[in-house]
C-alpha positions in Angstrom: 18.7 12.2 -32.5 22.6 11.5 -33.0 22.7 10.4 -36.4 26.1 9.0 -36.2 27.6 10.8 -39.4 30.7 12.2 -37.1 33.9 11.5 -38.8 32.4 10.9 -42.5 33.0 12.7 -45.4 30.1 14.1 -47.9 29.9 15.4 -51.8 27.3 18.0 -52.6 27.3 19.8 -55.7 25.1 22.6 -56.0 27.0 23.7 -52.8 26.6 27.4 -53.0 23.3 28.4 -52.1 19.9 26.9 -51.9 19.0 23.1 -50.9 22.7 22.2 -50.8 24.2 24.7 -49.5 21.4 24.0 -46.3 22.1 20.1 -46.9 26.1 20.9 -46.6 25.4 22.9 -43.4 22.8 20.0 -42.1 25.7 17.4 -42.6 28.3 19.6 -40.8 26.4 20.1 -37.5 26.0 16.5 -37.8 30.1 15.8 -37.3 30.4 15.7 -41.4 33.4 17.2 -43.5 32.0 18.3 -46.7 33.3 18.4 -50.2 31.4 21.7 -52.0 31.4 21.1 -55.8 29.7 24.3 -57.1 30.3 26.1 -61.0 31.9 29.4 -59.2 33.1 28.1 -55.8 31.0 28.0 -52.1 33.1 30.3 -50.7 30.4 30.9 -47.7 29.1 27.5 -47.5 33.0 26.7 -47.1 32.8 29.3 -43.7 29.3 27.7 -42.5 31.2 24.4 -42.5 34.2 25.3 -41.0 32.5 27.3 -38.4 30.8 24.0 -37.3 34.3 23.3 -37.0 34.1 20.7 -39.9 36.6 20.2 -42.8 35.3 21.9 -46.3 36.9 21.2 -49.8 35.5 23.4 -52.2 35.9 22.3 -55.8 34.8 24.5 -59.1 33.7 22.3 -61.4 30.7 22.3 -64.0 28.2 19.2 -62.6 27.9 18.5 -66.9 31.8 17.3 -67.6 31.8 14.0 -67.0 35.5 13.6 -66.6 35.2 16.2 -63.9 33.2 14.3 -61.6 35.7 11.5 -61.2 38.7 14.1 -61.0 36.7 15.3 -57.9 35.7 12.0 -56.4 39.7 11.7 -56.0 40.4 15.0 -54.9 38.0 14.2 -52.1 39.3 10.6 -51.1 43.2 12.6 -51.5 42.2 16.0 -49.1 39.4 14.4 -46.6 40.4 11.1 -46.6 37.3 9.3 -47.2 34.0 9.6 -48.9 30.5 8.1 -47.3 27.7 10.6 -48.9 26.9 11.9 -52.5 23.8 14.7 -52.3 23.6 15.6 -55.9 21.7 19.6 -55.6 23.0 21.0 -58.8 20.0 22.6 -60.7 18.8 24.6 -63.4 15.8 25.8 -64.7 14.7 27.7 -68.4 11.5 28.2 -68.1 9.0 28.5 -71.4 6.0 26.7 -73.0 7.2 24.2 -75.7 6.5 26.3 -78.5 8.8 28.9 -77.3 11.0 26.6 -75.5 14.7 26.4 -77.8 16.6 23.3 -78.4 19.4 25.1 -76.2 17.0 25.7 -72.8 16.0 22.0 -73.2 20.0 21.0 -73.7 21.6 23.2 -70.6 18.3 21.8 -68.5 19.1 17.8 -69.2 22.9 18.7 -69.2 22.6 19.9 -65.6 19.7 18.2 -63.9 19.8 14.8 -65.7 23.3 14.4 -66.6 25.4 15.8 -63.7 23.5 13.1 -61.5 24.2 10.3 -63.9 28.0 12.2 -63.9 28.5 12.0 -60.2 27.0 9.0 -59.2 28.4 7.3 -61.8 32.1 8.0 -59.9 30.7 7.5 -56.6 29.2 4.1 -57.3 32.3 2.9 -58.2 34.0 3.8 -54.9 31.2 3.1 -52.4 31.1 -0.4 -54.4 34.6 -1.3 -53.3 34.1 0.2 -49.9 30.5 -1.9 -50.1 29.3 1.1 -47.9 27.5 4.4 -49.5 24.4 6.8 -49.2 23.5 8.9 -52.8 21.2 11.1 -52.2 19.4 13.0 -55.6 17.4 16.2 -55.3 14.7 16.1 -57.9 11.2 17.9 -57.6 7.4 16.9 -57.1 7.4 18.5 -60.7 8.9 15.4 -61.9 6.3 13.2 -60.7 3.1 15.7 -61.6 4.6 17.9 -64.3 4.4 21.7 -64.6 3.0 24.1 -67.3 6.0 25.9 -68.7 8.1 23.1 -67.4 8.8 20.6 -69.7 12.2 20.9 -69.7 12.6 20.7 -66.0 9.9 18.4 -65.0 11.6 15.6 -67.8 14.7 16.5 -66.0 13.8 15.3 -62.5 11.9 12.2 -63.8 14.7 11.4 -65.5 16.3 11.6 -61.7 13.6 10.1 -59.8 13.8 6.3 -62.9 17.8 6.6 -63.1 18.2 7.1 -58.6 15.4 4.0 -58.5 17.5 1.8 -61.3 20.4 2.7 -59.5 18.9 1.4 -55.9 18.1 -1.7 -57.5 21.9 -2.5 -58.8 24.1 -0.7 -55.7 21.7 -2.7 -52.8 23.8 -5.9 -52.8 26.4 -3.4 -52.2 25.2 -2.2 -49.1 24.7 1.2 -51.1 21.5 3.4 -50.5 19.8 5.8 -53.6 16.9 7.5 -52.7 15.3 11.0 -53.8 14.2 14.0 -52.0 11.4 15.9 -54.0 10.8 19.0 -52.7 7.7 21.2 -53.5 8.4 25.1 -54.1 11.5 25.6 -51.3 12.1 29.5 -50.1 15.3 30.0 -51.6 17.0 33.3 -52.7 16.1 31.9 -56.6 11.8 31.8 -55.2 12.5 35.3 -53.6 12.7 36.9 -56.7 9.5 35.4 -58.3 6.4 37.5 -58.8 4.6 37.1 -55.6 1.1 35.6 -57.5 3.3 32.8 -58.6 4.5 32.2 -55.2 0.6 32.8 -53.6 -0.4 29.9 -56.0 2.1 27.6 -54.5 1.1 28.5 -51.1 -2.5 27.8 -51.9 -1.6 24.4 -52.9 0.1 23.6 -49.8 -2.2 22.0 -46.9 -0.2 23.3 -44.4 -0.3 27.3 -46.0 3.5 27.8 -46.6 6.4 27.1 -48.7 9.5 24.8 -47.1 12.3 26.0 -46.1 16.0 24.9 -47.1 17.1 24.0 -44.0 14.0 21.3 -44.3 15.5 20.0 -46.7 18.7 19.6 -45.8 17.9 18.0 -42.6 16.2 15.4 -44.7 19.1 14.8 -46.8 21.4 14.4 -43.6 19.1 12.1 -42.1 19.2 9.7 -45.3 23.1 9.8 -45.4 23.2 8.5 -42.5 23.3 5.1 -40.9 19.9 5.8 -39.2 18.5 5.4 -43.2 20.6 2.4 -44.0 17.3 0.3 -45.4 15.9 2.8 -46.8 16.4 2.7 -50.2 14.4 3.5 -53.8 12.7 5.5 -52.4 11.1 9.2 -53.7 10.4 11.2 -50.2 8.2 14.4 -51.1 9.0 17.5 -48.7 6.3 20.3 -50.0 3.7 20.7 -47.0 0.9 18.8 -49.2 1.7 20.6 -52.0 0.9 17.8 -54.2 -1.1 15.0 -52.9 
């Protein structure tokens, strides 16, 4: 299926590795040029992008400073011309039961997961409401809808996503502007690689169909709901996690 994204330009932050560095190569090989907001660079995600012989902006900029996001909104509009997507990837987690979680795991976890969405899309509404065209796409977790022992942090995080991306669908529609989440269950990324394997095992055994996803999953599903093909699709929370949590 030609999703007719040739010729557009998408954000993702989080660009670097995992679910959007995949979603950045997903919207390349669908005719996107890609803006790569990571903390260090996406030096290689840059290469995948370009090697699908797609433009790629990288931009270093922490997802948490507010005045940052708008500053790379511009740079975007200024070196690609455009902008049609935001995919908001940029994660964290810091792990611990709440009686050993500290005030600064809880901080760095909101700061990053809750408030660089609420950062970026805040600078992208604006734009896609004057261009009355736009797809925001927000990665959260099925551990924002179920919770997660040891996760309180995290899984208030990514609710906090999933209410703000569904306020947000409700005020951008008369805009012509799509919101919508992708919640992903445990995703084989380099980050899952290096748990201990029972951890993993018990997220396969929750799975119906006996594995975990794969980033490339995702980012297919991201492309697919930046793109025209998704226009009335909006609100919405899609789970991608093999059953994981039904």
């Amino acid at each position: 299926m030609d999703l007719g994204l040739g010729g557009t330009v998408a954000m993702v932050t989080g660009a670097a590795a995992g679910i959007g560095a995949a979603a950045a190569r997903a919207l390349a090989a669908e005719g996107c040029d890609v803006a790569l907001v990571d903390l260090r660079g996406a030096a290689a995600t840059a290469a995948a992008v370009q090697k699908a012989g797609r433009r790629a902006l990288e931009i270093e900029a922490d997802v948490r400073d507010h005045a940052a996001a708008a500053r790379a909104i511009e740079r975007t509009v200024e070196g690609l011309g455009r902008l049609d997507a935001l995919v908001c990837s940029a994660g964290i987690t810091r792990d611990a039961v709440i009686g050993r979680m500290s005030e600064g795991h809880w901080d760095q976890v909101i700061e990053v997961n809750l408030k660089g969405v609420f950062n970026y899309n805040r600078a992208a509404a604006a734009l896609f409401e004057r261009r009355k065209r736009g797809a925001i796409v927000n990665v959260a977790s099925i551990n924002g809808l179920r919770g997660k022992h040891g996760q309180s942090n995290y899984a208030a995080s990514k609710g906090g996503v999933i209410a703000f991306s569904k306020s947000l669908a409700r005020e951008l529609g008369r805009f012509h502007v799509t919101v919508n989440v992708v919640a992903p269950g445990m995703v084989l990324t380099d980050m899952v690689r290096g748990l201990p394997q029972d951890v993993i095992q018990r997220a396969i055994d929750e799975t119906a169909t006996g594995r975990l996803g794969t980033p490339e999953e995702c980012g297919d599903l991201i492309a697919f709901l930046c793109s025209a093909r998704a226009e009335h699709i909006t609100g919405e929370v899609i789970q991608i996690d093999g059953g994981q949590y039904m």
